[in-house]
PDB file of N, H, CA, C and O in Angstrom:
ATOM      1  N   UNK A   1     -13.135  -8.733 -15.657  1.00  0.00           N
ATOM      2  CA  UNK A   1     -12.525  -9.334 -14.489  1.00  0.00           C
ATOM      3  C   UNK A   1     -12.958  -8.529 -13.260  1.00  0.00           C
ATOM      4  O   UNK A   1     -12.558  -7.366 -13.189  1.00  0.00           O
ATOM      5  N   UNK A   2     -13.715  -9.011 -12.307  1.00  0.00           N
ATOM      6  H   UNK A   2     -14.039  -9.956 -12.365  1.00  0.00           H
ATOM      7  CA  UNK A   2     -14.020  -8.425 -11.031  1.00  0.00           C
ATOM      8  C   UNK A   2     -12.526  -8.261 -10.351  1.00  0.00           C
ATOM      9  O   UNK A   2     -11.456  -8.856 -10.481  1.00  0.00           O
ATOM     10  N   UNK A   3     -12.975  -7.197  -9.594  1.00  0.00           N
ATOM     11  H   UNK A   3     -13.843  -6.713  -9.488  1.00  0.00           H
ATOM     12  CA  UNK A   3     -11.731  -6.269  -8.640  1.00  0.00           C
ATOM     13  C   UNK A   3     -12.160  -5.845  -7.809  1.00  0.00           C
ATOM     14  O   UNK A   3     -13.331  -5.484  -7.927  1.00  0.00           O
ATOM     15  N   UNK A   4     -11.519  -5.659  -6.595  1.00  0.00           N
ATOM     16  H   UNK A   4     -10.568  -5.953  -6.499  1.00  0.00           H
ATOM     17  CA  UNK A   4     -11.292  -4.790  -5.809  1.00  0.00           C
ATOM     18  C   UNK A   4     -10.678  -3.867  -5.280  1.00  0.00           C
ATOM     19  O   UNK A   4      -9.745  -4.239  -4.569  1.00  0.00           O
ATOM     20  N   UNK A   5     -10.899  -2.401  -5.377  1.00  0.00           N
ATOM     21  H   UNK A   5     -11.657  -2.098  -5.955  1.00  0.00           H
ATOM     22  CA  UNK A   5      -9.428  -1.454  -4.575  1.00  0.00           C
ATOM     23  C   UNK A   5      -9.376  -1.682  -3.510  1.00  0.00           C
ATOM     24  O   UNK A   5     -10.327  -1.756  -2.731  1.00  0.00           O
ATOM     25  N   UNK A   6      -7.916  -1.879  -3.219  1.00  0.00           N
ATOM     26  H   UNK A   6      -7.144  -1.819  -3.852  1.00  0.00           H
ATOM     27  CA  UNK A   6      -7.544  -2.052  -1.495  1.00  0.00           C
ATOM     28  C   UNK A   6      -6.744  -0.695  -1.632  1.00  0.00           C
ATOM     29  O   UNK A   6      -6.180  -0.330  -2.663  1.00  0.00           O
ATOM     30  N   UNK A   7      -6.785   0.058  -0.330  1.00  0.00           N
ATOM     31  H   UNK A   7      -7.243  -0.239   0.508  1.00  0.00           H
ATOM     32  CA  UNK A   7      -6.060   1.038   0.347  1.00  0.00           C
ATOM     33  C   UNK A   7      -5.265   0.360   1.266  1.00  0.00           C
ATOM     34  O   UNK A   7      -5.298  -0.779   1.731  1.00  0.00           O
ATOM     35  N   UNK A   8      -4.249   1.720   1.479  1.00  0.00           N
ATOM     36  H   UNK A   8      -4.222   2.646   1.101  1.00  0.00           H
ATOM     37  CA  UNK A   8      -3.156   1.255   2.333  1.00  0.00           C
ATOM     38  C   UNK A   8      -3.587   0.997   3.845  1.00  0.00           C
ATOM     39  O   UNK A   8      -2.769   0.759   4.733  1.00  0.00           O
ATOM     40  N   UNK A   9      -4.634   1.053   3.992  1.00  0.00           N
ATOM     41  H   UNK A   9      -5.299   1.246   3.271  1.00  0.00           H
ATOM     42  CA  UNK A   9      -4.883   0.497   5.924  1.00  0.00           C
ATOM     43  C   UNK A   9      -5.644  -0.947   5.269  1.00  0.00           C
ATOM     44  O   UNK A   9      -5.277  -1.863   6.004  1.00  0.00           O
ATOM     45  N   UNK A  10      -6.494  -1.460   4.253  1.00  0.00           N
ATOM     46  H   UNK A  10      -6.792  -0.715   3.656  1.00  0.00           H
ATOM     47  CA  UNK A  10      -6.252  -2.727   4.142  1.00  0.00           C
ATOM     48  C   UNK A  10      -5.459  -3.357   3.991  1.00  0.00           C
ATOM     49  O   UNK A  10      -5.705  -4.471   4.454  1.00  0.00           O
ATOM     50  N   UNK A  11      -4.086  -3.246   3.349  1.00  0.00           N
ATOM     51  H   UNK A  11      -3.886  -2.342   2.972  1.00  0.00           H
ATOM     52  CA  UNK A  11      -3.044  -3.997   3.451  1.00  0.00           C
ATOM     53  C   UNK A  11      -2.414  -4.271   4.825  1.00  0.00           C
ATOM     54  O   UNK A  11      -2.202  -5.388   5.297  1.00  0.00           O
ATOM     55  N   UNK A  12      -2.066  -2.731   5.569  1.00  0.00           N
ATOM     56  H   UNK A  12      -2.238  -1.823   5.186  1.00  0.00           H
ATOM     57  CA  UNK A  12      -2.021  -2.944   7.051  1.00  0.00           C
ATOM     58  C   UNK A  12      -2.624  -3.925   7.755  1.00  0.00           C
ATOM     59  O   UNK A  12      -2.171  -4.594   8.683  1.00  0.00           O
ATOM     60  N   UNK A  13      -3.618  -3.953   7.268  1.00  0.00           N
ATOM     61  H   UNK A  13      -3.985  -3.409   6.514  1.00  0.00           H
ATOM     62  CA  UNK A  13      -4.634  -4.841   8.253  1.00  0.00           C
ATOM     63  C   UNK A  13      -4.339  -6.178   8.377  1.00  0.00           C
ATOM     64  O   UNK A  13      -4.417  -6.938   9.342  1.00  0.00           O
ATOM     65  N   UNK A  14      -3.981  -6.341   7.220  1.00  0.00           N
ATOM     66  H   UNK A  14      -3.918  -5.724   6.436  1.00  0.00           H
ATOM     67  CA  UNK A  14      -3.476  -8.059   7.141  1.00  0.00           C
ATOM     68  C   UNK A  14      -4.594  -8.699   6.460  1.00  0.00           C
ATOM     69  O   UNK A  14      -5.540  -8.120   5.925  1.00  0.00           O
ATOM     70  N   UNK A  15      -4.355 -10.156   6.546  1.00  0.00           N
ATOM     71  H   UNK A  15      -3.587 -10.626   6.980  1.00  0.00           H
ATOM     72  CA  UNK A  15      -5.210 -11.215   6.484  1.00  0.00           C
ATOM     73  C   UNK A  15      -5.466 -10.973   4.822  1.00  0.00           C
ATOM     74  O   UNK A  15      -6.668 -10.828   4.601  1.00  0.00           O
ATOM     75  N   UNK A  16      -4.740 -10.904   3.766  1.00  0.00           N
ATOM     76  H   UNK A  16      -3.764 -11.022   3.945  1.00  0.00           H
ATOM     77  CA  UNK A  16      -4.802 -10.628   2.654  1.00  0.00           C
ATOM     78  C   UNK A  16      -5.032 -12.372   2.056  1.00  0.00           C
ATOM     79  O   UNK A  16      -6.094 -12.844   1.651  1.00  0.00           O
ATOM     80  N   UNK A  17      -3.865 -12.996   2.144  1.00  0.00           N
ATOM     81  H   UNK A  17      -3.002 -12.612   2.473  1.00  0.00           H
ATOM     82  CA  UNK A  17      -3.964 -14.094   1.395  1.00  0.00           C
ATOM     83  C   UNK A  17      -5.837 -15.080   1.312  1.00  0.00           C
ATOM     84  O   UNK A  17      -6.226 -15.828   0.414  1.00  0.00           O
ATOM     85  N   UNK A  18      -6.559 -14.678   2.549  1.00  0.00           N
ATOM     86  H   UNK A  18      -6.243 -14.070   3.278  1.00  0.00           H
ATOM     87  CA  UNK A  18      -7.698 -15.033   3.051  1.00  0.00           C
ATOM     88  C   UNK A  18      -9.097 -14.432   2.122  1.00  0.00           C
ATOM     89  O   UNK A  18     -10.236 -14.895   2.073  1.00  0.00           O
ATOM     90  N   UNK A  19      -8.423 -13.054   1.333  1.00  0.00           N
ATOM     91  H   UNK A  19      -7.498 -12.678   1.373  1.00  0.00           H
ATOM     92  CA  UNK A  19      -9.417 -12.201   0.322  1.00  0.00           C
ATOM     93  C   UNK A  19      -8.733 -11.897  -0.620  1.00  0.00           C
ATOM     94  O   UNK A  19      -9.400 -11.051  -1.215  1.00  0.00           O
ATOM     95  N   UNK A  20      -7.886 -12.037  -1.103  1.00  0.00           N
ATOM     96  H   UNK A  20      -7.345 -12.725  -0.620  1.00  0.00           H
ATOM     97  CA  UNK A  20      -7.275 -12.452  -2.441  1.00  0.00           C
ATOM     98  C   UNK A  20      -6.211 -13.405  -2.847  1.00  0.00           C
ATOM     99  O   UNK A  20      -5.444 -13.966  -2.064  1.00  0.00           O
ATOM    100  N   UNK A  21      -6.240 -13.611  -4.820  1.00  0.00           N
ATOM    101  H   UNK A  21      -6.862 -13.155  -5.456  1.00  0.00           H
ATOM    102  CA  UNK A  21      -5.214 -14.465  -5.051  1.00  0.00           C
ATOM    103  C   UNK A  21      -4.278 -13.679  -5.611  1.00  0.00           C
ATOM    104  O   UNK A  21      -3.123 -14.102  -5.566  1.00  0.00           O
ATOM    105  N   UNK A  22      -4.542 -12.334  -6.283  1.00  0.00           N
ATOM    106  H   UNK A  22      -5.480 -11.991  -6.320  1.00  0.00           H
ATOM    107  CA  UNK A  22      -3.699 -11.553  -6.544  1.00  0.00           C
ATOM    108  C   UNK A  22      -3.856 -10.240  -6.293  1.00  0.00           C
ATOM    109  O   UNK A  22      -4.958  -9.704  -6.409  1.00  0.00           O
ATOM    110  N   UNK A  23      -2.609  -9.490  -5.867  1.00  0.00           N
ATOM    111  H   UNK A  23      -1.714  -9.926  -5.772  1.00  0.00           H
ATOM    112  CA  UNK A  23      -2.477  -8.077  -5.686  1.00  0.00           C
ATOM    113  C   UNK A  23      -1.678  -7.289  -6.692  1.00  0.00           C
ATOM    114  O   UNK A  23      -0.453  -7.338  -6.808  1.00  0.00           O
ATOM    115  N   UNK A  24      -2.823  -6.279  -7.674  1.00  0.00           N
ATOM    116  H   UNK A  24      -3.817  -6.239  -7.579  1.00  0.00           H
ATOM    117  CA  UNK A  24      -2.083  -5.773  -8.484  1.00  0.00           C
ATOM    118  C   UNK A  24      -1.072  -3.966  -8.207  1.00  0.00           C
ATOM    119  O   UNK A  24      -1.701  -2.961  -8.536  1.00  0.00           O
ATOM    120  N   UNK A  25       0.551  -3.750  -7.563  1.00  0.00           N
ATOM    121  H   UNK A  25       1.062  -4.567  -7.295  1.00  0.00           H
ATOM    122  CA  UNK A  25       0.562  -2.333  -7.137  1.00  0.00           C
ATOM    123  C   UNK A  25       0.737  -1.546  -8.505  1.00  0.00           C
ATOM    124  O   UNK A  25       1.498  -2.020  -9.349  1.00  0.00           O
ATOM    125  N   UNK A  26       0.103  -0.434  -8.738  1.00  0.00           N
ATOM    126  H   UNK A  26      -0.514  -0.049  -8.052  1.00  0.00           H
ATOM    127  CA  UNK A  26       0.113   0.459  -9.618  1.00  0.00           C
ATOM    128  C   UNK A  26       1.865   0.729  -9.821  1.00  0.00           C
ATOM    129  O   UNK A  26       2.772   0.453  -9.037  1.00  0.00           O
ATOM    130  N   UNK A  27       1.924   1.346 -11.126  1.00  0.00           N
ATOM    131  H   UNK A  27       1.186   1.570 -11.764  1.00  0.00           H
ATOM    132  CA  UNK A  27       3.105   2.281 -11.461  1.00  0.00           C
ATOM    133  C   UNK A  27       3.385   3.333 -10.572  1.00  0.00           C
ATOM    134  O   UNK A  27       2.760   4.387 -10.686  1.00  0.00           O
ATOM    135  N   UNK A  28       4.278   3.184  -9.665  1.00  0.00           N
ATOM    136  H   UNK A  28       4.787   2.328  -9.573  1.00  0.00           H
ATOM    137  CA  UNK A  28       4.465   4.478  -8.401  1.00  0.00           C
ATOM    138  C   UNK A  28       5.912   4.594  -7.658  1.00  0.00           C
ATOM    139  O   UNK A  28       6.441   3.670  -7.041  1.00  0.00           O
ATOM    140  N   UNK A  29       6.307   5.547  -7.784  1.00  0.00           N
ATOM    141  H   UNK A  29       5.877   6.298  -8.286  1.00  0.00           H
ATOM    142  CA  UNK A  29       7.836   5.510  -7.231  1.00  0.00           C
ATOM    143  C   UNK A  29       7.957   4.726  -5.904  1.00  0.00           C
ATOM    144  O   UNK A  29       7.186   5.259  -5.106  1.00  0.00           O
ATOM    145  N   UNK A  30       8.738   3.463  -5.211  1.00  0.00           N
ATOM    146  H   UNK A  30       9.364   3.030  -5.859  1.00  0.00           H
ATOM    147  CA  UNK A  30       8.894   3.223  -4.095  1.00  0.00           C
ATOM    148  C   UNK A  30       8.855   3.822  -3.043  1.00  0.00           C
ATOM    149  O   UNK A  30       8.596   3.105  -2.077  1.00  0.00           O
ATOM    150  N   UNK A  31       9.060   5.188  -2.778  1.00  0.00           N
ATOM    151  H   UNK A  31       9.271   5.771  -3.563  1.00  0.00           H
ATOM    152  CA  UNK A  31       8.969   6.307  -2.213  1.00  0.00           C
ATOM    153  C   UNK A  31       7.572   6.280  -1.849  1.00  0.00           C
ATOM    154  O   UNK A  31       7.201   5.753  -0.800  1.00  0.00           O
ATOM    155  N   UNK A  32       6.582   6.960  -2.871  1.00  0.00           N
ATOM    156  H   UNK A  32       6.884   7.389  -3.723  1.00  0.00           H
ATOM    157  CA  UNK A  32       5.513   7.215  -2.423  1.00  0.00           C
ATOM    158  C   UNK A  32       5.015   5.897  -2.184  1.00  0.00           C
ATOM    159  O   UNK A  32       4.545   5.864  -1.047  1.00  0.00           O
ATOM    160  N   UNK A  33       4.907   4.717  -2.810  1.00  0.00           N
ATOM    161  H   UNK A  33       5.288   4.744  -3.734  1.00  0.00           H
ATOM    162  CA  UNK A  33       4.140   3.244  -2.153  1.00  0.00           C
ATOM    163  C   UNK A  33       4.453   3.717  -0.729  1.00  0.00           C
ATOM    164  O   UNK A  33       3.572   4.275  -0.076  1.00  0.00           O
ATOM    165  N   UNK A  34       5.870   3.482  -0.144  1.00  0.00           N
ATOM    166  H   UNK A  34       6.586   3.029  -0.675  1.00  0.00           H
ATOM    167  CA  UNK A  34       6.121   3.252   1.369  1.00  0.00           C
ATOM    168  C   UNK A  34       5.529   4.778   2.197  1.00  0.00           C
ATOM    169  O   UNK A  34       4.781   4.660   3.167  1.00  0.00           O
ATOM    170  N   UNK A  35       5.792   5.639   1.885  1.00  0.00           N
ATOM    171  H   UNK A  35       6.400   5.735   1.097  1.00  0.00           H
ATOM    172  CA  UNK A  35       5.171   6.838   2.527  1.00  0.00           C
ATOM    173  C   UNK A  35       4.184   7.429   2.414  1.00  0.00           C
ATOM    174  O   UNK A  35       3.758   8.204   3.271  1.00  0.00           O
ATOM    175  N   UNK A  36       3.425   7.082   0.937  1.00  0.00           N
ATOM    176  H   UNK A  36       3.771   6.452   0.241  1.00  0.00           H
ATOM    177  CA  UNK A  36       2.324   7.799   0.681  1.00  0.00           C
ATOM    178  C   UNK A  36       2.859   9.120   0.164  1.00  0.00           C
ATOM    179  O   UNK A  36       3.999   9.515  -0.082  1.00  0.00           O
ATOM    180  N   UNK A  37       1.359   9.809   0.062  1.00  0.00           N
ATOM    181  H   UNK A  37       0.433   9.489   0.262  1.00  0.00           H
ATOM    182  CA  UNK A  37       0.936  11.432  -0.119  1.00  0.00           C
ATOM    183  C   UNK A  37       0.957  12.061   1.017  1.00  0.00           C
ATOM    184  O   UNK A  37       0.898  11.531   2.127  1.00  0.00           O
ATOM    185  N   UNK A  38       1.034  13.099   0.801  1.00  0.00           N
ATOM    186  H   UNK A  38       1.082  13.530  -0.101  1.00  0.00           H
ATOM    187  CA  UNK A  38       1.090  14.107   2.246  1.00  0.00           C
ATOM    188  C   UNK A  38      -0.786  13.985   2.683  1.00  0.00           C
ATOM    189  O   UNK A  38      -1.501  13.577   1.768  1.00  0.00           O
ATOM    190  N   UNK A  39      -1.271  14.235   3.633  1.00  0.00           N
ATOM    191  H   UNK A  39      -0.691  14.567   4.377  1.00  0.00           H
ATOM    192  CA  UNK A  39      -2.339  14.623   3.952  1.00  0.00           C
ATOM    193  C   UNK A  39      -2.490  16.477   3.437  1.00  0.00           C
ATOM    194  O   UNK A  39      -1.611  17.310   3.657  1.00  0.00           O
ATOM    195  N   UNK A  40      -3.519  16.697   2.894  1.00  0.00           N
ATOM    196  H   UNK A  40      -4.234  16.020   2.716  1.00  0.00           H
ATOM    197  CA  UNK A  40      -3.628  18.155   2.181  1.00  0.00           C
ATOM    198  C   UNK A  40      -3.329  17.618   1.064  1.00  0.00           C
ATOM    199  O   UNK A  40      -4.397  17.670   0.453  1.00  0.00           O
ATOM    200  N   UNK A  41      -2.333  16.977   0.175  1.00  0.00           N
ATOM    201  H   UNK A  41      -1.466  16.935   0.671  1.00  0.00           H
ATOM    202  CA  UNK A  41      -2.400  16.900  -1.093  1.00  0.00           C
ATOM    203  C   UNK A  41      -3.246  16.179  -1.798  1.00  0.00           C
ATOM    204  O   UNK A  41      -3.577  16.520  -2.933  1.00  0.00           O
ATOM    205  N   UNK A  42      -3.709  15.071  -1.197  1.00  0.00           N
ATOM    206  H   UNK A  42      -3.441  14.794  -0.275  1.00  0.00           H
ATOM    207  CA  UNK A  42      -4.146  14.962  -1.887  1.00  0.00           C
ATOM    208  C   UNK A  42      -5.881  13.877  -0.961  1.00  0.00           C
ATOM    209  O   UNK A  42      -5.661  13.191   0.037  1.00  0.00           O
ATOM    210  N   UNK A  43      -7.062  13.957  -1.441  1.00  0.00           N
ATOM    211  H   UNK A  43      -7.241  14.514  -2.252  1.00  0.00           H
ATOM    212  CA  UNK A  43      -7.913  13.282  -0.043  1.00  0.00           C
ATOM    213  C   UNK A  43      -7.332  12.395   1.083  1.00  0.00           C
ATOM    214  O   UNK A  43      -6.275  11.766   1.141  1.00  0.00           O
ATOM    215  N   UNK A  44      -8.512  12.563   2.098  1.00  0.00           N
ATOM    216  H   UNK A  44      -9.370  13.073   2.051  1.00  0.00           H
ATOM    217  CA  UNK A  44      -7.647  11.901   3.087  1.00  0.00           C
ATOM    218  C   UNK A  44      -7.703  10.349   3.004  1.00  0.00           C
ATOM    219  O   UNK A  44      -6.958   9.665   3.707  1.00  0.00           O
ATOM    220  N   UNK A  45      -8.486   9.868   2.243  1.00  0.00           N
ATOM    221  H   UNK A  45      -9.091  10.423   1.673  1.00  0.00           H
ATOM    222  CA  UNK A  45      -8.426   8.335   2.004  1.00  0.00           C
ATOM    223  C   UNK A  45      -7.321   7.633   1.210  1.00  0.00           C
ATOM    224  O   UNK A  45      -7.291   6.417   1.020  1.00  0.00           O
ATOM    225  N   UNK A  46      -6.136   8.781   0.626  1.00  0.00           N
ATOM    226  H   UNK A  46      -6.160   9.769   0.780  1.00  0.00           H
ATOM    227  CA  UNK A  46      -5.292   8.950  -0.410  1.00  0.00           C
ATOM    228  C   UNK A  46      -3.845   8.947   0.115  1.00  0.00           C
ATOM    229  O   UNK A  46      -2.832   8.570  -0.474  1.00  0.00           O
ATOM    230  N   UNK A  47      -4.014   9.602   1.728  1.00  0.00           N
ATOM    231  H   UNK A  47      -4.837   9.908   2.207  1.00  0.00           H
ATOM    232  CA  UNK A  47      -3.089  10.223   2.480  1.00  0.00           C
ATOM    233  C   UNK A  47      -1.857   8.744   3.010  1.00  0.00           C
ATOM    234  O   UNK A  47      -2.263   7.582   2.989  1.00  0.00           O
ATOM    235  N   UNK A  48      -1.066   8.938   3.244  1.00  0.00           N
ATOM    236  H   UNK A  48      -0.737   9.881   3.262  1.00  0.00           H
ATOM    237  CA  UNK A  48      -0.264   7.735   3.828  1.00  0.00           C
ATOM    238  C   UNK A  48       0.177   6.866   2.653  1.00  0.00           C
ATOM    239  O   UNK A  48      -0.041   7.134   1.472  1.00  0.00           O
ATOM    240  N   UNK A  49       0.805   5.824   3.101  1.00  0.00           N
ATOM    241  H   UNK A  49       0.982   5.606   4.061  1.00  0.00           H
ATOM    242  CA  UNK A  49       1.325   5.051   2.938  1.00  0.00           C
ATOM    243  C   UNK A  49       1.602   3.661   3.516  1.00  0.00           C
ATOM    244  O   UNK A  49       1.208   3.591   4.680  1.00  0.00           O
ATOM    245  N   UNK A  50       2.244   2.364   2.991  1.00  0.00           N
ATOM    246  H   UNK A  50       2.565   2.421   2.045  1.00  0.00           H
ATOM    247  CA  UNK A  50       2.231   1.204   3.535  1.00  0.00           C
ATOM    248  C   UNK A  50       3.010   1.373   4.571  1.00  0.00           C
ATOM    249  O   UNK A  50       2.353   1.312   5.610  1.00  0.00           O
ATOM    250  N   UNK A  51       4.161   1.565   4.748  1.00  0.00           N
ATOM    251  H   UNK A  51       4.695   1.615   3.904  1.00  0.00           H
ATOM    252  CA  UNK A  51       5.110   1.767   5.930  1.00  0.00           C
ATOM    253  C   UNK A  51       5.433   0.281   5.870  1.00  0.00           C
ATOM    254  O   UNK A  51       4.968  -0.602   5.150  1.00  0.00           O
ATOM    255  N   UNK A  52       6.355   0.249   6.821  1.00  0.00           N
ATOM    256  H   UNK A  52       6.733   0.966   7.406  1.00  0.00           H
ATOM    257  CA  UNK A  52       6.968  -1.132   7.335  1.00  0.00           C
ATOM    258  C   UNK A  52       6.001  -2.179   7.210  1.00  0.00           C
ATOM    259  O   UNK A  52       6.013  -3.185   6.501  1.00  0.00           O
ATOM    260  N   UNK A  53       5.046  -1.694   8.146  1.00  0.00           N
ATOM    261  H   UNK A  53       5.037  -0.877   8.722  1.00  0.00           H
ATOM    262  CA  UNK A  53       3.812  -3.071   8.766  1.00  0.00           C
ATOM    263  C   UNK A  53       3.010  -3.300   7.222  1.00  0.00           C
ATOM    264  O   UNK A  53       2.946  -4.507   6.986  1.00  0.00           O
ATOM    265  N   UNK A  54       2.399  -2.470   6.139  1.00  0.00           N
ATOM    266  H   UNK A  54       2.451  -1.490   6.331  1.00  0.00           H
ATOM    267  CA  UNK A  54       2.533  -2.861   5.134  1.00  0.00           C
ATOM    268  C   UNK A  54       3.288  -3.520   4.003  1.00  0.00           C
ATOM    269  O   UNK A  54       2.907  -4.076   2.972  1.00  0.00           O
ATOM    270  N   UNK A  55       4.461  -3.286   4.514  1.00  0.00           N
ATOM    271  H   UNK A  55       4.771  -2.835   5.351  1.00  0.00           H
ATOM    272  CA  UNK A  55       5.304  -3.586   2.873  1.00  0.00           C
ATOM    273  C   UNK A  55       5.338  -5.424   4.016  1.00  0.00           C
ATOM    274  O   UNK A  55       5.241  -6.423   3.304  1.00  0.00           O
ATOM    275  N   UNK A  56       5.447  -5.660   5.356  1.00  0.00           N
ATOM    276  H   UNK A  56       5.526  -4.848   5.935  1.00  0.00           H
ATOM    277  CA  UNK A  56       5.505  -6.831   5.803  1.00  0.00           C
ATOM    278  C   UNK A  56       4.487  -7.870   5.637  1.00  0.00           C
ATOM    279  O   UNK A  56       4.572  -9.047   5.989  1.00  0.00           O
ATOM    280  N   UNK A  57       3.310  -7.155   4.931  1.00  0.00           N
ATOM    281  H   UNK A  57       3.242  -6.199   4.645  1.00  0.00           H
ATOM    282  CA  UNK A  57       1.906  -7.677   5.071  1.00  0.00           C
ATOM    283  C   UNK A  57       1.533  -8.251   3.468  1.00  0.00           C
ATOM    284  O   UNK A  57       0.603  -9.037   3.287  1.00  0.00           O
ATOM    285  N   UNK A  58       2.309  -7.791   2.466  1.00  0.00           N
ATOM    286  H   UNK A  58       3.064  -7.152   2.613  1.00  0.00           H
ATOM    287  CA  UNK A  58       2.534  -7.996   1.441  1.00  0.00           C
ATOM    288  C   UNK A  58       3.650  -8.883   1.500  1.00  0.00           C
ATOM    289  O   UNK A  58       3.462 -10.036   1.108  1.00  0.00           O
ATOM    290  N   UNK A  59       4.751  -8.561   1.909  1.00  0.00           N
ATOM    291  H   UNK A  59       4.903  -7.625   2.227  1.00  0.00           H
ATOM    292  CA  UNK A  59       5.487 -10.127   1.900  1.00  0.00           C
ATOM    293  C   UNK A  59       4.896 -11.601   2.566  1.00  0.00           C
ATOM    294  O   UNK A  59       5.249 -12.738   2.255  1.00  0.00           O
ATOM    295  N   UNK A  60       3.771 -11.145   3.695  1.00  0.00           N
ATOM    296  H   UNK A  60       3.484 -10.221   3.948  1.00  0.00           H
ATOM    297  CA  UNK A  60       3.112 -11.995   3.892  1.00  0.00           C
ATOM    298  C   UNK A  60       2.433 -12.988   3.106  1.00  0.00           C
ATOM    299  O   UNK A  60       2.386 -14.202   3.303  1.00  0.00           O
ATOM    300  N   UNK A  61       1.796 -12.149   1.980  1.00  0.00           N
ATOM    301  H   UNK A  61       1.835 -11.163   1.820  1.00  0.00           H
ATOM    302  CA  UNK A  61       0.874 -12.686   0.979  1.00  0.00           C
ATOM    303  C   UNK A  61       1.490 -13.402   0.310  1.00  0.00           C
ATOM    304  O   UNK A  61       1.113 -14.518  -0.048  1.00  0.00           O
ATOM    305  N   UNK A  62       2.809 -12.741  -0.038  1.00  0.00           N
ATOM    306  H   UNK A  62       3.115 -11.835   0.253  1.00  0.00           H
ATOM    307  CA  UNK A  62       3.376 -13.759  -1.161  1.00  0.00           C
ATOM    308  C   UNK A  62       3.860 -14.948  -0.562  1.00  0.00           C
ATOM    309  O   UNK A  62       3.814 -15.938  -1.292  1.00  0.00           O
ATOM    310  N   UNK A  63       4.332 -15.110   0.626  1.00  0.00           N
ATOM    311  H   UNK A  63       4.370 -14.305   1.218  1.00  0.00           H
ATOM    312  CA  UNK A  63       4.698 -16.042   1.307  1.00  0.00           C
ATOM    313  C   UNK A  63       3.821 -17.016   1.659  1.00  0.00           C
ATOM    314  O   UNK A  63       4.344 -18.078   1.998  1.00  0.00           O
ATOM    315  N   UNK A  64       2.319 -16.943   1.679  1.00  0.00           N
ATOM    316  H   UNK A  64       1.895 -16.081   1.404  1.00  0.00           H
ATOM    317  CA  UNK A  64       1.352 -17.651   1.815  1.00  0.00           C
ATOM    318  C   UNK A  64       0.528 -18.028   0.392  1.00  0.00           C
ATOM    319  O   UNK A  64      -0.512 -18.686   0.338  1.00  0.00           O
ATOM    320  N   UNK A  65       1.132 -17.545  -0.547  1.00  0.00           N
ATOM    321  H   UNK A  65       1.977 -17.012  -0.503  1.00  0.00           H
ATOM    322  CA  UNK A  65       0.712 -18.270  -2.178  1.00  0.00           C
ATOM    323  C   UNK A  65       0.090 -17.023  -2.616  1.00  0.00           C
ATOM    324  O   UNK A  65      -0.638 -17.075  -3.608  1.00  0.00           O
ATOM    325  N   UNK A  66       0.256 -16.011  -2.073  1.00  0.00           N
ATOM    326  H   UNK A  66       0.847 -15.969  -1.267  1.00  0.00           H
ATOM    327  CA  UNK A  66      -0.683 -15.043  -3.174  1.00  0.00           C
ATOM    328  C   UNK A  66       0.529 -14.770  -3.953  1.00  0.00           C
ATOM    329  O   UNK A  66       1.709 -15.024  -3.710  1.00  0.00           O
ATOM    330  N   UNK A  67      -0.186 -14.046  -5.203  1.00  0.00           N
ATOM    331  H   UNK A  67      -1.145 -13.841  -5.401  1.00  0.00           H
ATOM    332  CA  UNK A  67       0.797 -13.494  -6.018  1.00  0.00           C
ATOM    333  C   UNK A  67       0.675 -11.987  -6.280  1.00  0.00           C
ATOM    334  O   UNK A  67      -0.465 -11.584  -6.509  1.00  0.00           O
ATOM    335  N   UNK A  68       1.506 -11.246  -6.282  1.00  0.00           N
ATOM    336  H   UNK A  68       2.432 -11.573  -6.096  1.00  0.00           H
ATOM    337  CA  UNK A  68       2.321 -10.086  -6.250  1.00  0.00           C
ATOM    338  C   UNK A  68       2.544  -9.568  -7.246  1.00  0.00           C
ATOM    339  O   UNK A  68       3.678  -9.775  -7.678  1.00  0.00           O
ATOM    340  N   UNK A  69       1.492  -8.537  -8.209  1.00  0.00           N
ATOM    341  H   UNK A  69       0.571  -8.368  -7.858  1.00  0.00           H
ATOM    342  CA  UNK A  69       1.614  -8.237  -9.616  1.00  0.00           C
ATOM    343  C   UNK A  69       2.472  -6.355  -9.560  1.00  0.00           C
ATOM    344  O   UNK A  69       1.817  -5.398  -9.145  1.00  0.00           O
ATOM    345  N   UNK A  70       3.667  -6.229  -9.959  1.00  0.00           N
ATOM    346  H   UNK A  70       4.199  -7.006 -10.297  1.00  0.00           H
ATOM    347  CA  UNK A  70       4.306  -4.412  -9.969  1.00  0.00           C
ATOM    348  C   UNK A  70       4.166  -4.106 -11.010  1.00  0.00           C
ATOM    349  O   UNK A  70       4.911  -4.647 -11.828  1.00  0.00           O
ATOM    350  N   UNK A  71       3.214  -3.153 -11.484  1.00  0.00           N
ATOM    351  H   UNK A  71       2.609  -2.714 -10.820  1.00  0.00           H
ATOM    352  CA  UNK A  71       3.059  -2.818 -12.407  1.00  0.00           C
ATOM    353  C   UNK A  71       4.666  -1.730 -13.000  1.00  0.00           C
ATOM    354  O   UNK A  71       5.002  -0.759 -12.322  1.00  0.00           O
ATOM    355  N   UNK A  72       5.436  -2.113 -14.263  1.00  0.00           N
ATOM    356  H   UNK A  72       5.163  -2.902 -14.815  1.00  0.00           H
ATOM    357  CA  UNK A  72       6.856  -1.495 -14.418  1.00  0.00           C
ATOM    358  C   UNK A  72       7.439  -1.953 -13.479  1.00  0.00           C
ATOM    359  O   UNK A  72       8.620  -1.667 -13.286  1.00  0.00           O
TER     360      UNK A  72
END
């Protein structure tokens, strides 16, 4: 099955439902989804989190027919 990783500034970005039909989020405490990693812990492409304007950008998707896979 072809994939793509999205990071948390593509979700920011928006326009999801337009480049996918499904978004799969890994096994990850709610905590870190919304805030991320510290910067220093771990790379900086790693660093952050969805925040508000993400977790809104994902309700977007689902609201526009994508589907929304949580892994656990």
């Amino acid at each position: 099955v072809p994939f793509t990783s999205v990071r948390d500034e593509d979700v920011r970005a928006g326009g999801l439902a337009a480049k996918f039909d499904v978004l799969v989020v890994p096994d990850m405490a709610r905590n870190t989804l919304f805030h991320g990693h510290r910067a220093g812990d771990v790379p900086p492409e790693y660093a952050g989190g969805l925040g508000l304007e993400g977790a809104l950008e994902l309700r977007r998707f689902v609201e526009q027919g994508g589907s929304l896979v949580a892994l656990d």
